[in-house]
MIKE-157601 format. One record per atom (N, C-alpha, C): residue number from 0; atom name; x, y, z. Coordinates in pm, whole numbers. Last residue first. Example, Ala and Ser with C-alpha at 12.3 -4.5 7.8 and 13.67 -1.06 7.14 Angstrom:
! residues 2
   num   atomo       xx       yy       zz
     1       N     1285     -225      708
     1      CA     1367     -106      714
     1       C     1290        3      787
     0       N     1319     -569      780
     0      CA     1230     -450      780
     0       C     1320     -330      780
***
This chain:
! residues 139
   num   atomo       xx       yy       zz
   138       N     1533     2476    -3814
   138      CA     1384     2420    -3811
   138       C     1421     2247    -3787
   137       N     1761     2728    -3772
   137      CA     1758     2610    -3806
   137       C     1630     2573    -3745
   136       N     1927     3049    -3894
   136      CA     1802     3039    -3811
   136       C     1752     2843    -3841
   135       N     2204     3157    -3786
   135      CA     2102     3111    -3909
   135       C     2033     3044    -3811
   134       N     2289     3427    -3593
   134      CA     2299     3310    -3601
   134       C     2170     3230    -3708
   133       N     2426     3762    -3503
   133      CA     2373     3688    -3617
   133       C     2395     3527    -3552
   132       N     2448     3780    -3171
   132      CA     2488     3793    -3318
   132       C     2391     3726    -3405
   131       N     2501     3863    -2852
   131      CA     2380     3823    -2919
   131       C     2364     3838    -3110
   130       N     2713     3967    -2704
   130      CA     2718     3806    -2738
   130       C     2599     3822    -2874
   129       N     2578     4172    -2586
   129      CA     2608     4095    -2492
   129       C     2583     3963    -2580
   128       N     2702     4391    -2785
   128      CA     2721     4403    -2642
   128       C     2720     4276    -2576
   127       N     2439     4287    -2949
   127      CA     2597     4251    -2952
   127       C     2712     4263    -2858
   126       N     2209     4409    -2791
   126      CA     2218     4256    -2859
   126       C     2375     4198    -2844
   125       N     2282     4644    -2824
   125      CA     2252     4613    -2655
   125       C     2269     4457    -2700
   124       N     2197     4678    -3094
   124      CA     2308     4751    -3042
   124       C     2361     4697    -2912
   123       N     1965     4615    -3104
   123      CA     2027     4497    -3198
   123       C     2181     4577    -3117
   122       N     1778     4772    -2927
   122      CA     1818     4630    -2924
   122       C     1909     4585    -2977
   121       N     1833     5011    -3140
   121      CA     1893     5034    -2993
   121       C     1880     4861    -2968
   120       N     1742     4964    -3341
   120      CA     1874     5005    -3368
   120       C     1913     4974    -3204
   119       N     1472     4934    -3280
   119      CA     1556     4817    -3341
   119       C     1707     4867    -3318
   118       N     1425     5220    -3209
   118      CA     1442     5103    -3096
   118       C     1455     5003    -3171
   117       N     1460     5335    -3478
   117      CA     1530     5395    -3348
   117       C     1586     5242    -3214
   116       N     1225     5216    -3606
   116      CA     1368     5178    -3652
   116       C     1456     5222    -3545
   115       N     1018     5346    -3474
   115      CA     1034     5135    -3470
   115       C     1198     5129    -3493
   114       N     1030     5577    -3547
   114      CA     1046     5546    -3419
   114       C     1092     5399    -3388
   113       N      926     5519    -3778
   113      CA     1083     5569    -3774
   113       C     1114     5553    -3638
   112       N      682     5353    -3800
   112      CA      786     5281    -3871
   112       C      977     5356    -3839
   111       N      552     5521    -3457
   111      CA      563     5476    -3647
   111       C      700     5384    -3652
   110       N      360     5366    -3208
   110      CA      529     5370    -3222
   110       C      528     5368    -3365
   109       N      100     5365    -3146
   109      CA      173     5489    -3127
   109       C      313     5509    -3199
   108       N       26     5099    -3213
   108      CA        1     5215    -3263
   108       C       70     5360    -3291
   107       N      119     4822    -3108
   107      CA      181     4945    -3090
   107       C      161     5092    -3143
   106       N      -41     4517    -3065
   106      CA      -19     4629    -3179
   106       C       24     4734    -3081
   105       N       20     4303    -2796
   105      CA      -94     4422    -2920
   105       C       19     4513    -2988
   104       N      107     3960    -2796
   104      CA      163     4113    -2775
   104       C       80     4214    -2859
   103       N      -97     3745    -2562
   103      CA      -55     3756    -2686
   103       C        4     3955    -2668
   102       N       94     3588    -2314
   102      CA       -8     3634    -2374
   102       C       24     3673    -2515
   101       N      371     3505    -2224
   101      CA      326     3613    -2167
   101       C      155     3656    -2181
   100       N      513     3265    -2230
   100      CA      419     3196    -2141
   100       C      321     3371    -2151
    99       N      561     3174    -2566
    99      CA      624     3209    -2455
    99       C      472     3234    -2361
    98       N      537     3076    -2857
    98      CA      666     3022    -2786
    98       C      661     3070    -2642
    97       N      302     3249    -2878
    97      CA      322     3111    -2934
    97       C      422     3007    -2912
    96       N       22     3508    -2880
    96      CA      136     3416    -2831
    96       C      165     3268    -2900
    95       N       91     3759    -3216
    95      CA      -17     3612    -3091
    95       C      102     3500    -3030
    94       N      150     4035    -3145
    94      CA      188     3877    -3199
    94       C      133     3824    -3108
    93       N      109     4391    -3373
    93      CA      130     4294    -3260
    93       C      144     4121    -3277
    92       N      166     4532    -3610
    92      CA       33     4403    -3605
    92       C       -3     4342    -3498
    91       N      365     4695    -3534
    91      CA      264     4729    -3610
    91       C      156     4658    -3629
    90       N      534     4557    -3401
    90      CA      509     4651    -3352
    90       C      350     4719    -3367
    89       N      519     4327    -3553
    89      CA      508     4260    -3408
    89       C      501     4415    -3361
    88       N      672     4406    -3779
    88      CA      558     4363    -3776
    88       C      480     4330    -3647
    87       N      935     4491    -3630
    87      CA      856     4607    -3756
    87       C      715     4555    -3734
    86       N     1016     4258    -3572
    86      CA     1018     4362    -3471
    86       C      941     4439    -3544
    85       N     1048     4116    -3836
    85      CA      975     4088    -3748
    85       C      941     4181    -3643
    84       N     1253     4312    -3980
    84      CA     1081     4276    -4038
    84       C     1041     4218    -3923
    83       N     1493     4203    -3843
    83      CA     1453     4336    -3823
    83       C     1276     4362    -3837
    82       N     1413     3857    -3787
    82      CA     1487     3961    -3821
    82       C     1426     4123    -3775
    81       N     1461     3630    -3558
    81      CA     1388     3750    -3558
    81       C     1452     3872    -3652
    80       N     1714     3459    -3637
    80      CA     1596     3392    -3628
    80       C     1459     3472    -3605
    79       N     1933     3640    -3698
    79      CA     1901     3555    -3789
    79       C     1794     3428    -3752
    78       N     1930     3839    -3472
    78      CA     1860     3871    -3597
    78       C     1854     3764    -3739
    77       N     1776     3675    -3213
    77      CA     1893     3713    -3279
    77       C     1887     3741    -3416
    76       N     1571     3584    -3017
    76      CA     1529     3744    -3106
    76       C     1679     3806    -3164
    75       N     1725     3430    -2901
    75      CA     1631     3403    -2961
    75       C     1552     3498    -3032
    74       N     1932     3528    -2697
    74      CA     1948     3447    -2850
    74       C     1802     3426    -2933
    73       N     1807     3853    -2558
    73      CA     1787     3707    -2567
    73       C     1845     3633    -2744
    72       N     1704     4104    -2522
    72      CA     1855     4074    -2503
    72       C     1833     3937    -2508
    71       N     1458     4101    -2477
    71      CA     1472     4108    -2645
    71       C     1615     4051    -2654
    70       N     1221     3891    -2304
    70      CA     1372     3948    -2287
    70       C     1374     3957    -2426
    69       N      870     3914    -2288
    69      CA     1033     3816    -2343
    69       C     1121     3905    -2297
    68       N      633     4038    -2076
    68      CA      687     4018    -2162
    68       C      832     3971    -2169
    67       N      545     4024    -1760
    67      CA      461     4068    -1894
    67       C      478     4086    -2043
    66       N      749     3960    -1604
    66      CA      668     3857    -1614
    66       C      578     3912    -1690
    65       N     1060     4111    -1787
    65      CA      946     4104    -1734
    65       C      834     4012    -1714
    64       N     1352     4169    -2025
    64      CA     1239     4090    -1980
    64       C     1192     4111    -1839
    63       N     1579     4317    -2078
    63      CA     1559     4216    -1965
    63       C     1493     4171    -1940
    62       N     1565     4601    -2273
    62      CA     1503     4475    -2297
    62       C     1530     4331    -2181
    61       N     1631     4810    -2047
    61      CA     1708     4727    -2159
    61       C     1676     4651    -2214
    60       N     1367     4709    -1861
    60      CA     1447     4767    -1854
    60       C     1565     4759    -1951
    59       N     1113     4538    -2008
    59      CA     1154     4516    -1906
    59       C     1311     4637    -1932
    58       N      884     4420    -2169
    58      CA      988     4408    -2238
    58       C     1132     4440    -2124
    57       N      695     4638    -2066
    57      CA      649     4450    -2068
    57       C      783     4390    -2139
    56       N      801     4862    -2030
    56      CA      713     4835    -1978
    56       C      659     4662    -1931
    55       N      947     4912    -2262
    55      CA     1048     4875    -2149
    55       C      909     4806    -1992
    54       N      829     5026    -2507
    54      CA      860     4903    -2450
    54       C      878     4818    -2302
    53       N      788     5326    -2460
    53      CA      718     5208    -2555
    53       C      720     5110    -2532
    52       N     1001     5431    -2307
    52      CA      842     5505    -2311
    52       C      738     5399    -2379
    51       N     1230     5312    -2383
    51      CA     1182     5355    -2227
    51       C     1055     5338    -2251
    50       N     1261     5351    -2643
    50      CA     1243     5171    -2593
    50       C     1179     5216    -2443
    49       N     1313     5607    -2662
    49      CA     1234     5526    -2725
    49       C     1172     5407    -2682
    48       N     1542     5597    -2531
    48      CA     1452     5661    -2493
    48       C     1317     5617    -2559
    47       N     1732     5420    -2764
    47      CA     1709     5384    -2600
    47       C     1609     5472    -2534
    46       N     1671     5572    -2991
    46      CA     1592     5469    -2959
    46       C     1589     5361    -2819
    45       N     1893     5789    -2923
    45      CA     1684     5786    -2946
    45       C     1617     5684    -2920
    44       N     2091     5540    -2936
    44      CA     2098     5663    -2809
    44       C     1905     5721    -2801
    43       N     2053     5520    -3185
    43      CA     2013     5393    -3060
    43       C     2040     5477    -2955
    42       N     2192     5718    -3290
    42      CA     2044     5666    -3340
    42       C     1983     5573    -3205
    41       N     2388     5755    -3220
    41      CA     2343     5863    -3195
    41       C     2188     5812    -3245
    40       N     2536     5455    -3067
    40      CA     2486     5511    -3190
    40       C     2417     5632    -3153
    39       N     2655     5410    -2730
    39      CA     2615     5384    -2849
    39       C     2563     5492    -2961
    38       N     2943     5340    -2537
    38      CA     2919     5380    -2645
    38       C     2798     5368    -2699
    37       N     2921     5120    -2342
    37      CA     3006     5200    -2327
    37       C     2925     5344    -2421
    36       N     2585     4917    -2371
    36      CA     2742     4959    -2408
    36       C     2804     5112    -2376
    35       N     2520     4718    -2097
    35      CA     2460     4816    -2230
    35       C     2654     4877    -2258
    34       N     2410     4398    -2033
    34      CA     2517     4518    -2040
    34       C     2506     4581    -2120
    33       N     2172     4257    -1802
    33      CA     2155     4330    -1958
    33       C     2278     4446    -1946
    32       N     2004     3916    -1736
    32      CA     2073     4048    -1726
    32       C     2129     4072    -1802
    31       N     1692     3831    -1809
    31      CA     1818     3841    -1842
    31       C     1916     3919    -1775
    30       N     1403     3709    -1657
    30      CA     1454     3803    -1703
    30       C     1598     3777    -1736
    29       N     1077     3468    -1762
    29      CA     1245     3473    -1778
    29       C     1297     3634    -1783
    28       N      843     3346    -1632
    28      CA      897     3432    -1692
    28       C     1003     3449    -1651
    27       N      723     3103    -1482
    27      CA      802     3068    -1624
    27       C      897     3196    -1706
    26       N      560     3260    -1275
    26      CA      726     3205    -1229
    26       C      776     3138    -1386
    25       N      332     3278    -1403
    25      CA      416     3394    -1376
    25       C      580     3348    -1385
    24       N      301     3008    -1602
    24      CA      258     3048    -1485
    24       C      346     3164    -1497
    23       N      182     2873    -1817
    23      CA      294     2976    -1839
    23       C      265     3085    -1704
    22       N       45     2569    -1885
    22      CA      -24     2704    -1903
    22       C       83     2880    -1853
    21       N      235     2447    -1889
    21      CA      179     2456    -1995
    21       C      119     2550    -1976
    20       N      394     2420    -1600
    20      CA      473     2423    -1741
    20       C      387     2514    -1864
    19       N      184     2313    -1463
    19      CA      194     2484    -1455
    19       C      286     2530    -1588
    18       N      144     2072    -1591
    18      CA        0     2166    -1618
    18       C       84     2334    -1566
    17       N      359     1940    -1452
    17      CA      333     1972    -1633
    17       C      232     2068    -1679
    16       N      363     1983    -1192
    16      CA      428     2020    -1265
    16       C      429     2049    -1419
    15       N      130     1804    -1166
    15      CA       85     1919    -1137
    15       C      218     1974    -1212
    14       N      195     1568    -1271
    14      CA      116     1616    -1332
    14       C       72     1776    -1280
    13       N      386     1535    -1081
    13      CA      427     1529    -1179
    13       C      343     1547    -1303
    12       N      200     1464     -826
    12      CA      334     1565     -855
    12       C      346     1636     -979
    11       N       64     1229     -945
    11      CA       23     1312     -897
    11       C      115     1462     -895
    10       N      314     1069     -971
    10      CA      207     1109    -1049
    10       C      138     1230    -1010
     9       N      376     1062     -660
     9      CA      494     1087     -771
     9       C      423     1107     -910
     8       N      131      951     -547
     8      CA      186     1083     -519
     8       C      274     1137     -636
     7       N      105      718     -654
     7      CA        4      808     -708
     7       C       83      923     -688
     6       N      367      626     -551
     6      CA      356      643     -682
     6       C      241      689     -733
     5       N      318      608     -283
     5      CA      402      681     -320
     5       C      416      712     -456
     4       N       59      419     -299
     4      CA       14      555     -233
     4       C      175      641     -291
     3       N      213      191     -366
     3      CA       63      251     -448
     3       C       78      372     -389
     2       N      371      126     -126
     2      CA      439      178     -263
     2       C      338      244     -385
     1       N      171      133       81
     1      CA      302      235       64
     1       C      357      269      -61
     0       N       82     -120        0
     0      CA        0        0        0
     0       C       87      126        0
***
């Protein structure tokens, strides 16, 4: 009876673990830590103010992520698996969730196509700083 009762438990467990997995409990959200550079671009210098007022909200301080949104400083928004067009479209169309626990991301209205380019410039800038390069994108 001990060993029935320890192995419902160990089931039991182990189904509660998979259900918080899946549905993207708070605690799934991932922040990064984030070195900004010495130096940057007189463009990404705008678009670090930029990123303040627009992003930084659910996207998290430097892009570091937040339990309301991804880390941008992340391999995974490296511009050879998120290119530039994606950030453009995900501003302008917003993105239904699909890899990550946050919800889905709305449309950005406010932020035009020149402002968009400011805070691309400023991620992809903060990107390399920490490692975050081009890498081909594999399925």
């Amino acid at each position: 009876m001990n060993k029935l009762y320890l192995k419902i438990s160990v089931l039991a467990l182990l189904a509660g673990a998979s259900v918080l997995l899946r549905t993207g409990s708070a605690s799934a959200a991932e922040t990064v830590d984030v070195t900004i550079p010495a130096h940057l671009s007189p463009l990404a210098q705008w678009g670090a103010m930029a990123f303040d007022q627009n992003c930084a909200s659910c996207h998290g301080e430097n892009g570091s992520g937040t339990k309301q949104g991804p880390p941008l400083i992340h391999k995974t928004y490296n511009p050879g698996h998120h290119g530039d067009e994606s950030f453009f479209r995900a501003i302008r169309s917003g993105v239904t969730q699909h890899h990550w626990p946050y919800g889905d991301m709305p449309a950005q209205p406010q932020v035009d196509a020149n402002l968009a380019k400011l805070i691309i410039q400023f991620v992809r800038e903060v990107q390399v700083k920490n490692g975050i390069v081009y890498q081909p994108h594999r399925m």
